[in-house]
C-alpha positions in Angstrom: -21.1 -9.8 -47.7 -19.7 -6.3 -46.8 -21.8 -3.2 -47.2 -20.4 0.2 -46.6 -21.9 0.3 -43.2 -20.0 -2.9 -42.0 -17.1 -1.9 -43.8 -16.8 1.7 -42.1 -17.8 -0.2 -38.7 -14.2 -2.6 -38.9 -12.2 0.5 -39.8 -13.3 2.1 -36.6 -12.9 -1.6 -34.9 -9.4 -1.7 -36.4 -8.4 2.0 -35.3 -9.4 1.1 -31.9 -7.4 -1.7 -31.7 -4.1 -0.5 -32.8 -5.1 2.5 -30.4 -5.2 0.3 -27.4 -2.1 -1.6 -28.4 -0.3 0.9 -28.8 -1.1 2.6 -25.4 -0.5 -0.7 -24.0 3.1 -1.0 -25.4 3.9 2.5 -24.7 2.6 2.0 -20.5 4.0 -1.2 -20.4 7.7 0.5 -21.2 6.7 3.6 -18.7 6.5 2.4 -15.1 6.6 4.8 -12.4 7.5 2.9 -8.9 6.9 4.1 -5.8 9.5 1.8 -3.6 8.3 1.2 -0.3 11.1 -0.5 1.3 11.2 -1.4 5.1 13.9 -4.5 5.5 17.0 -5.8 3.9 15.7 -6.9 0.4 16.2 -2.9 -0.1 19.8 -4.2 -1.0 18.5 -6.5 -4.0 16.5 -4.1 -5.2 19.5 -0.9 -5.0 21.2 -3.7 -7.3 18.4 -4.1 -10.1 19.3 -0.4 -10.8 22.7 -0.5 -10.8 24.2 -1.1 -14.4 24.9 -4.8 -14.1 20.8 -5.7 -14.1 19.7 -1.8 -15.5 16.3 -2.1 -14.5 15.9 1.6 -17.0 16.1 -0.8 -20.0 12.3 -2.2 -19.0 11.4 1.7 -18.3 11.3 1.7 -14.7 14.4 2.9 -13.9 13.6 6.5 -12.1 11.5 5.8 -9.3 8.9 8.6 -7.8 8.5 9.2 -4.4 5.3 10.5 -5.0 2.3 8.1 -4.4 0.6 10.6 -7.0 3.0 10.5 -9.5 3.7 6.7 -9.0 1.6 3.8 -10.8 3.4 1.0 -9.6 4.0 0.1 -5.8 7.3 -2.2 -4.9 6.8 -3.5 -1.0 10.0 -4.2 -0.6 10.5 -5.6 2.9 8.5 -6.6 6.2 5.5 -4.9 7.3 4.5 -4.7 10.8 0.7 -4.6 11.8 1.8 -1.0 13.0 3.2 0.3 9.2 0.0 -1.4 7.0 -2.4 1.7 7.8 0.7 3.5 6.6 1.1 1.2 3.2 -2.6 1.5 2.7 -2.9 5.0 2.1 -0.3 5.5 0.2 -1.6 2.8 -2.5 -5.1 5.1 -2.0 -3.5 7.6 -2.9 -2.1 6.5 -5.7 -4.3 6.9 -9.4 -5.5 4.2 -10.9 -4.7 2.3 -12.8 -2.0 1.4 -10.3 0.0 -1.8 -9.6 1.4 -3.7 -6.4 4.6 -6.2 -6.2 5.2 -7.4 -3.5 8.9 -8.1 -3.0 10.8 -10.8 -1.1 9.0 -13.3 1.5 8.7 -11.5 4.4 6.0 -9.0 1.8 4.7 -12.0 0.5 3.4 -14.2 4.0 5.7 -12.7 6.5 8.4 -14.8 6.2 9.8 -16.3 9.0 8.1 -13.9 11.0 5.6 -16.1 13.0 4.4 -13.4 15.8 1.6 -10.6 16.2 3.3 -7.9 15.1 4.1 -9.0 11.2 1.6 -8.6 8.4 1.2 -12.3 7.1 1.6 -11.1 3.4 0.3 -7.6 2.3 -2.1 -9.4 0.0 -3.9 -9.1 3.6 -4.7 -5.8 3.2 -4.5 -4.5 -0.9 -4.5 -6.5 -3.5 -1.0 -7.8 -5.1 -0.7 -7.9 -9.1 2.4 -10.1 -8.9 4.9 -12.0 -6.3 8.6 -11.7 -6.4 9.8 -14.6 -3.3 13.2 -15.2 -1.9 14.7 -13.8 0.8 16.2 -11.7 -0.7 15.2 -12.5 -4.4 17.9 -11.8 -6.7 17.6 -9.2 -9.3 17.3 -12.0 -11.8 14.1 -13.1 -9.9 13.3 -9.5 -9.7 13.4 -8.6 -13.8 11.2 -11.8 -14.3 9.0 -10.6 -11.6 9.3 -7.0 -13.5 8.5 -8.7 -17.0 4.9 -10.1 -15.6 4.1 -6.8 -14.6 4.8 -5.5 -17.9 2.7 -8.5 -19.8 -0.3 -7.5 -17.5 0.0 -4.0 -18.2 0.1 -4.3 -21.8 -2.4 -7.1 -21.8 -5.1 -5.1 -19.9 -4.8 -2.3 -22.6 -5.6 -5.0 -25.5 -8.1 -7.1 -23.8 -9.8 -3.9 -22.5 -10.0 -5.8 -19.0 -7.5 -6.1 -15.9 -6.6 -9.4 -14.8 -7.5 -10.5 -10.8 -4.6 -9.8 -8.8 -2.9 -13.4 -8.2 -4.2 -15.2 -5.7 -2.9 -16.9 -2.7 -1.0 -19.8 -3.2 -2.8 -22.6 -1.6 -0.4 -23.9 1.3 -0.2 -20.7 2.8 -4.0 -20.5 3.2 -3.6 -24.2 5.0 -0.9 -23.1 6.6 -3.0 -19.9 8.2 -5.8 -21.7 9.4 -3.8 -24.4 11.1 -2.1 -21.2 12.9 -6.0 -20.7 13.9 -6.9 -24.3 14.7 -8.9 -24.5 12.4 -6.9 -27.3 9.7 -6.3 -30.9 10.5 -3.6 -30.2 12.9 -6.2 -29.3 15.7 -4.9 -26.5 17.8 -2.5 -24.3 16.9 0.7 -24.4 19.5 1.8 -21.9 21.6 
């Protein structure tokens, strides 16, 4: 049974909830990217803005070069070991709540990379909200990757919690530590 105190209670429950919907729908179609783009997939993702793909039909089309005025941070590109302290402060400087994608496989493990200057994936040193592989990826690949984004953005405003940053995927954690010598491969070559 209802009284007037539960009754007045679901209201306010209700109001909340269409509140935090609709601030999830409206940041979802409002992304501000920051592109931080080193390397050659810089060329796929020029083409998501051109008018073929129109990336400013999901609301990211103007990009800030602002780490302040940015809430979504594309690492487009390789990243040496020299670069990262470079990459991190600009995602600390950027307000919460803020985003990372990283973009194309040389941001995602390091690609074909396989040295000691290369950043094996930025996950390494900030946390990555979603993945975009291929080398390059194709703007396709890249307005799927951009649609993800947009379904965790509006997600955390109706579940009132942020999702964990995707994780790893598993063979590249194999894959590291028989680099290390520490999987079943024994000792790493040189």
């Amino acid at each position: 049974m209802i009284d007037a105190s539960n009754h007045a209670m679901l209201n306010d429950t209700f109001l909340t909830s269409q509140l935090d919907a609709a601030l999830g729908w409206a940041r979802k179609f409002s992304i501000f990217q920051y592109p931080f783009v080193t390397a050659c997939c810089g060329m796929e993702y020029m083409a998501t803005a051109c008018s073929h793909y129109d990336v400013d039909r999901f609301g990211a089309g103007l990009p800030r070069f602002s780490p302040r005025q940015a809430d979504v941070l594309f690492v487009v590109g390789t990243i040496s070991h020299k670069m990262a302290p470079v990459l991190k402060r600009i995602h600390d400087q950027m307000a919460e709540p803020k985003w990372v994608v990283a973009f194309g496989v040389c941001t995602c493990t390091g690609g074909f990379y396989d040295n000691y200057a290369t950043v094996m994936g930025i996950d390494t040193i900030m946390p990555v909200d979603v993945y975009i592989p291929g080398c390059p990826p194709r703007p396709e690949m890249v307005l799927d990757g951009l649609m993800k984004l947009q379904n965790k953005i509006q997600d955390q405003h109706t579940t009132g919690r942020r999702d964990e940053p995707e994780s790893r995927p598993e063979a590249l954690e194999q894959m590291a530590s028989e680099r290390s010598g520490q999987g079943k491969g024994g000792a790493a070559p040189l």
